[in-house]
Each structure stands twice: as structure tokens, then as C-alpha cells.
N, C-alpha and C positions, 0 to 999 in steps of 0.2 A: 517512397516506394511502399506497396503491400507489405504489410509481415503478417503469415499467413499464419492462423493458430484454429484446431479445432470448433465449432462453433461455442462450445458448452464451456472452452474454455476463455475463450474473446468475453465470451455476456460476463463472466466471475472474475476477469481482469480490468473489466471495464468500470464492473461494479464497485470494486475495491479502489480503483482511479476514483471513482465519484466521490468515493466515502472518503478518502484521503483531502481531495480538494473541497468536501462539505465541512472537514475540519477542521483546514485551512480558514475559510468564510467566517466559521464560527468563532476560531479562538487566535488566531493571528491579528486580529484586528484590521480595521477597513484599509489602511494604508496597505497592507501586505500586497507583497507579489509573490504569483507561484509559476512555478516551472516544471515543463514537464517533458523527460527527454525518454524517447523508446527506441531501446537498443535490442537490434536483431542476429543474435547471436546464435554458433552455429546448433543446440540442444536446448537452449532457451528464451524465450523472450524474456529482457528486463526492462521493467519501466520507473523510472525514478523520478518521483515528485516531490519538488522543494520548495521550502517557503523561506523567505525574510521576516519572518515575524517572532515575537519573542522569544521563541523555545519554550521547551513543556519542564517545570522543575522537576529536580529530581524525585523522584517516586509518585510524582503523579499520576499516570498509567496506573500503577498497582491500588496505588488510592480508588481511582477511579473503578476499575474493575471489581475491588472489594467494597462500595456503594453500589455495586448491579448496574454499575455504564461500561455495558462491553460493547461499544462502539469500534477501537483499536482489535480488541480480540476477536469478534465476531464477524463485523462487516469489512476486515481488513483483514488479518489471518488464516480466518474459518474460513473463506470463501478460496484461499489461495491453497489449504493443506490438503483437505480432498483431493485437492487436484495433485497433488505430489510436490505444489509449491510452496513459496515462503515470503514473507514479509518481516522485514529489518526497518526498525525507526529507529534515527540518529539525531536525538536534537540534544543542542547547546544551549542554553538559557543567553540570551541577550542576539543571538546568530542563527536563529533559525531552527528549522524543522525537514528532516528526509525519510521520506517511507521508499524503500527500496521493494519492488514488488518482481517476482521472477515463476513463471509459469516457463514447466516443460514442454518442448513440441512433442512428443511422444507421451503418450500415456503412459504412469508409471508403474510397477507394480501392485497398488494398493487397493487392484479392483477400479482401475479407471480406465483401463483397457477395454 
């Protein structure tokens, strides 16, 4: 079925899926499978994408970010706070990787109204 979300917010949900699944392709490795389930809840859309691939160790996001790869912070975070959303990544090292992505149906206070 439809889960209906402003347009401005659909294209910066969409985009954050892509960047999520580009980094998937890029660092799970070619055997990886990814998943991607969109749950239409009643204040929020959440979309959670998962992968089977190695997991990311620890600190390497902040590594990464402090070499100027804001990949994770820019094209997955930035795109979701504007909007008054959020992004959660949950990875295990040998079990995988989950970017949990959650835009509001409402616009929220923050000048996105």
C-alpha cells in the first residue's frame, strides 16, 4: 500500500535509502544481502535498511568523519534532521549493519512547516 509523506519529504527519504544502500554495495562486500522494510506508522514513517555484511568497527564512523567522509553524517543524517527526523545505525562487527531512518508525517516545529 501507499505511505503517503509530503513530497520534499519522500525525495530526502528516498535519498538517505540510496545513500544507505550505496554503502551497503560499497563496503559489505559483493556477497551482502540488503533489506529493506518500510513501516507506516501512525506520526511517522520508518524505514529500516539491513545488511549481512561485516559490520562497521568500532569508531569507524567518527574516524571516518574526522578524515572529511561525511557520507553517514551528511547524506544520511543531514538530509533526515531538517526535516525533524533521525537516523540510527546499529552495526555488529561480523553480523551486519542497520540504518534505521524515521521522517515525521507532520512537519515539525523547526521551520518545516
Amino acid at each position: 500500500a501507499p505511505v503517503p509523506l509530503p513530497a520534499p519529504a519522500a525525495k530526502e527519504l528516498a535519498a538517505a535509502v540510496g545513500a544507505a544502500l550505496d554503502n551497503v554495495r560499497r563496503h559489505a562486500g559483493a556477497d551482502a544481502r540488503a533489506w529493506i522494510l518500510v513501516e507506516d506508522e501512525p506520526g511517522e514513517v520508518v524505514v529500516t535498511v539491513r545488511d549481512d555484511g561485516p559490520g562497521i568497527p568500532e569508531g569507524r564512523l567518527a574516524q571516518a568523519e574526522g578524515e572529511g567522509r561525511l557520507g553517514v553524517a551528511l547524506s544520511i543524517r543531514g538530509r533526515l534532521r531538517h526535516l525533524g527526523g533521525s537516523a540510527e545505525l546499529v552495526s555488529i562487527p561480523g553480523q551486519g549493519t542497520e540504518v534505521e531512518l524515521k521522517v515525521p508525517k507532520a512537519r515539525g516545529k523547526a521551520g518545516t512547516r
